[in-house]
N, C-alpha and C positions, 0 to 999 in steps of 0.2 A: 503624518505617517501612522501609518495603523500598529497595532498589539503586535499581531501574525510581524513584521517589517522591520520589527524593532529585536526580534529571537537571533539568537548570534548557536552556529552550530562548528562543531569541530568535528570532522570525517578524516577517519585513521584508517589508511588503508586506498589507496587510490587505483585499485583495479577498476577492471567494465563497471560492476557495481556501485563500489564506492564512488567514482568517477559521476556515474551518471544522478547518484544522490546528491554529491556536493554540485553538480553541475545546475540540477533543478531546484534545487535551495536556492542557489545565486539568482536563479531566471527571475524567483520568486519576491524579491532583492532582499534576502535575509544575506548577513554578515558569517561568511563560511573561511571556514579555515579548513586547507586539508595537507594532512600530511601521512608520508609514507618515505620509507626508508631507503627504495630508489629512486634517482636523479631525473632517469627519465618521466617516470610516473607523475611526479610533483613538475615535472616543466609542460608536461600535457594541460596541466590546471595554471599554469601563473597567471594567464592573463583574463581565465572566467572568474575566476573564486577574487576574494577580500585577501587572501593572504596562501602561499602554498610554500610552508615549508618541508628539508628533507629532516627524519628524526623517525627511532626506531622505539614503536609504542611499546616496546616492551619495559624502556627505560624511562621510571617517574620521573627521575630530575628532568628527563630532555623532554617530557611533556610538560613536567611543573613552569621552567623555563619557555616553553611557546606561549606559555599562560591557559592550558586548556582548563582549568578550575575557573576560568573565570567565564565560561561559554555556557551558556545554557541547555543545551543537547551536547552529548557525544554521541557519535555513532562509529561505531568499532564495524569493520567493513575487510577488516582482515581476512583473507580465503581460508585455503587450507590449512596454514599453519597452524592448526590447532592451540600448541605453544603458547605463541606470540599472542594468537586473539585471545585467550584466557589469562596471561599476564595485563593486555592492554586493560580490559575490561574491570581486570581489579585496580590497577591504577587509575586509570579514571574514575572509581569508586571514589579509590583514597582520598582524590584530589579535588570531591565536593562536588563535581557535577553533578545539578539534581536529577538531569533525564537522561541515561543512557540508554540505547537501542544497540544488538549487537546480528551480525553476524552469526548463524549455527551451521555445520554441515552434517551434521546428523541430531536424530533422535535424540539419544544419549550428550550430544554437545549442549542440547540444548537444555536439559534436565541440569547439566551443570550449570551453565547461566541463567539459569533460573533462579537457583539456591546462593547463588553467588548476589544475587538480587540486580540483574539487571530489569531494566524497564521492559520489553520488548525483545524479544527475540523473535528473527524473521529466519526462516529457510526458502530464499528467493527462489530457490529451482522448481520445488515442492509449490511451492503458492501457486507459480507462474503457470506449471504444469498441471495441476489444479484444471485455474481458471482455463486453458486451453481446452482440456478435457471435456469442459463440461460447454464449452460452444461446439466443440465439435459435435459431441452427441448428441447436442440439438441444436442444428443450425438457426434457429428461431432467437434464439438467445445472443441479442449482440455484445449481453456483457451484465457484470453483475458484480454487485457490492457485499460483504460477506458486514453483517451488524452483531455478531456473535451470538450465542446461544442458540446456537440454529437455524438461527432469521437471517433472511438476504432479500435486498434490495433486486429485481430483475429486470432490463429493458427487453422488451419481448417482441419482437417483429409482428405485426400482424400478418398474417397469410391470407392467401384470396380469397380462404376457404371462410371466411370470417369476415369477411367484407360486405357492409350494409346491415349487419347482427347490433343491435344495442349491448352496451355491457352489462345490465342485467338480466339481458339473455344468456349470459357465457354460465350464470350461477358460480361463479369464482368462489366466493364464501359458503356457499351451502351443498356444494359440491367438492372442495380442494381446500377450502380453511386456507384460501389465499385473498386479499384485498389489492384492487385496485387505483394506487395511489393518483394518476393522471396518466392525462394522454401527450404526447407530443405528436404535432402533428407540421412537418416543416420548423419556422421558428417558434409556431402559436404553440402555448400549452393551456390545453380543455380539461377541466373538474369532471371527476368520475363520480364527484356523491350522488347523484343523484339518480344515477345509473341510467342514464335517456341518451349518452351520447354515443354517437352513432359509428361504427367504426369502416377506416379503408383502410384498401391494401396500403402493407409499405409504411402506416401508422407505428409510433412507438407507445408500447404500451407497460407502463411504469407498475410493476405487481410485486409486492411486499407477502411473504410468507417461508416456510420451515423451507430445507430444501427438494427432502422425500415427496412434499407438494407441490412444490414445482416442478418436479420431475414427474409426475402423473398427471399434471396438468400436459404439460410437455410433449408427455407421451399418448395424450387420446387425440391429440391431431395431428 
């Protein structure tokens, strides 16, 4: 059994969200625990998750009591209730989890769990709409990994219009200060050092650089 198989998490909060986090943890076969304060929520999970009990994260004892100090991740997954997710999140402080990730639904929510010292604060809608945004404005872009500071990972459709071009014809680097990490081509994946490989349509094309550069990359074809 590997490192990642061996991580034990507790997901508070069993809406769409939390749900579909604890649900892909499990897939993953990490040891999930989830709990939320109604009946129905927690019996949607009894039979994917390692354990789903009902308990209202606001209350330490009744998390102390599920044993979440002893889980390796929490993940506070709490919606709107403001409240309740910024109560949860300090109890699970209290209670020694070393990784929490939490739930924000604003700006300002999240400027609080920040300071409050959680690990990770996510605003799903914002990411999610994000990442839409920025396939729609250029359909070329099937998808993309955000590496911080700027930098993102981009899977880049090749176009027709670029079909039979080698890659160091595109000038990526000395044009856009973007690199071309590989090619996917089908299942095969082809090395781009050397810049000789030759591109089709419908090719995926793997380019690492700032976003402002891939957006004028983006935007001259």
């Amino acid at each position: 059994m590997s490192t990642q198989q061996k991580r034990s998490f507790a997901v508070i909060g069993l809406g769409t969200f939390g749900t579909t986090v604890a649900s892909e943890l499990a897939r993953f076969n990490n040891h999930v625990l989830g709990i939320d304060i109604l009946e129905r929520n927690v019996a949607n999970v009894a039979e994917t998750l390692a354990e789903a009990l009902i308990a209202d994260g606001r209350d330490e004892q009744a998390l102390r009591e599920a044993g979440v100090g002893n889980y390796d991740v929490a993940v506070v997954a709490i919606g709107e209730e403001l409240e309740a997710n910024i109560l949860c999140t300090m109890n699970v402080k209290l209670l020694g989890v070393p990784t929490v990730w939490v739930k924000a639904i604003s700006r300002t929510h999240h400027r609080i769990l920040s300071k409050m010292g959680a690990d990770r604060v996510i605003q799903p809608e914002q990411e999610i709409g994000r990442h839409i945004a920025q396939m729609l404005h250029n359909p070329l872009v099937r998808d993309y990994v955000s590496l911080g500071n700027g930098f993102h990972v981009v899977d880049f459709r090749v176009p027709e219009s670029l079909a039979g071009k080698r890659i160091d014809e595109l000038r990526l680097s000395d044009d856009f200060d973007v690199r071309a990490l590989g090619l996917m081509r089908g299942s095969e994946f082809l090395s781009c050092e050397s810049g000789s490989a030759e591109l089709q349509t419908d090719d995926k094309l793997l380019l690492l650089g700032r976003r402002e550069n891939m957006r004028r990359l983006g935007d001259s074809l």
